[in-house]
C-alpha positions as a printed Julia matrix, in Angstrom:
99×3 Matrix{Float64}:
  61.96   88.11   89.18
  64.55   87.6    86.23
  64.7    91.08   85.82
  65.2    91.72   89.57
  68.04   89.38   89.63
  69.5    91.01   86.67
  69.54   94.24   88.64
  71.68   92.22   91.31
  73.7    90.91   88.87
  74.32   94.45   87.8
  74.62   96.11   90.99
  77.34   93.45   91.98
  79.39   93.46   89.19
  79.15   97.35   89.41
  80.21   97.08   93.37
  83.03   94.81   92.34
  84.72   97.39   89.37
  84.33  100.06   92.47
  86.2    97.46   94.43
  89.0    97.15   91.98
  89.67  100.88   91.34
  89.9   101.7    95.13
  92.43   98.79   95.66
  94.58  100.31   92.86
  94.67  103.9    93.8
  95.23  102.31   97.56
  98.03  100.54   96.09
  99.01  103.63   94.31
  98.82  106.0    97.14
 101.11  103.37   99.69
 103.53  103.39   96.83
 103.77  106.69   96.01
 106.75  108.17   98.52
 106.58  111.33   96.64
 103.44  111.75   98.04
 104.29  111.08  101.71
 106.28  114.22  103.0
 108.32  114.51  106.24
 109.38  111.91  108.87
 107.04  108.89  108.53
 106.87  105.33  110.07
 108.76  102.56  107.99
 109.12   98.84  107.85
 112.41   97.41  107.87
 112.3    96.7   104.4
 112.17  100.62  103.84
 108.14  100.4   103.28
 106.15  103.61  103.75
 103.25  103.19  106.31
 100.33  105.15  106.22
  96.55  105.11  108.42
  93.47  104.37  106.49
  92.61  107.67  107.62
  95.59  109.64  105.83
  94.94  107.33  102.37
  91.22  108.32  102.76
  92.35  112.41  102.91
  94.37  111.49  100.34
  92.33  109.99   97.87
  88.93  112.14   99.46
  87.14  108.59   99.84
  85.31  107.81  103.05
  87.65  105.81  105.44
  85.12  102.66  105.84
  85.94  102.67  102.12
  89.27  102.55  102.02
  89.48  100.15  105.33
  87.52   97.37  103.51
  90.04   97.98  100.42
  93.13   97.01  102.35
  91.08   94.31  104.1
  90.82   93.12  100.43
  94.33   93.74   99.45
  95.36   92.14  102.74
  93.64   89.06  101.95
  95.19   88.78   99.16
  98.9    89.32  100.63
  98.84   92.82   98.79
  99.51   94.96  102.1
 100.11   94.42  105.99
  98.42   95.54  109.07
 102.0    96.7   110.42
 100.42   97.92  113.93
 100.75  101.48  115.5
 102.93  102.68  118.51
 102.79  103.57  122.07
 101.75  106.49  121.65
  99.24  105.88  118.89
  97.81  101.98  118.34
  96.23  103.27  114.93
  96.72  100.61  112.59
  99.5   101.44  110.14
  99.59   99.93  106.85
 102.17   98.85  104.37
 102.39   96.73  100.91
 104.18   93.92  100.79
 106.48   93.97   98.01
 109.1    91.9    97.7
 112.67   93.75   98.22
């Protein structure tokens, strides 16, 4: 059983370094305008918005991956859920630096 619980140990700690290097190239992607090319949604503070699925094309990581990384970031006051539109109630989100 100890070394079971190593292994779980392990596979955590592994799980939570993949954690922490999707929330940074989330947080890289969102703050990259370079990246994000014609007419796009905005906060009044001049933020960028972008859909979990357009940072998962971006990055090529599964969109269930990079949802759970801005519910991370979110908790954490990182980003903001900043809603969709009429015509498209997608989620849109944003970080929330400080202007």
């Amino acid at each position: 059983t100890l070394h079971r619980s190593q292994r779980k140990d392990r596979r955590e700690r592994d799980q939570a370094e993949a954690d922490k290097i999707n929330d940074r190239l989330v947080m890289q992607v969102l703050e990259d305008r370079a990246r994000w090319t014609g007419p796009r949604p905005m906060t009044t503070n001049g933020d960028l918005c972008g859909r979990a699925d357009e940072l998962a094309d971006a990055l090529s990581l599964d969109v269930e991956m990079i949802f759970d990384s801005l519910k991370r970031l979110e908790a954490r006051g990182r980003v903001r859920d900043v809603g969709g539109h009429l015509a498209d109630a997608t989620s849109r989100w944003s970080t929330t630096r400080l202007i």
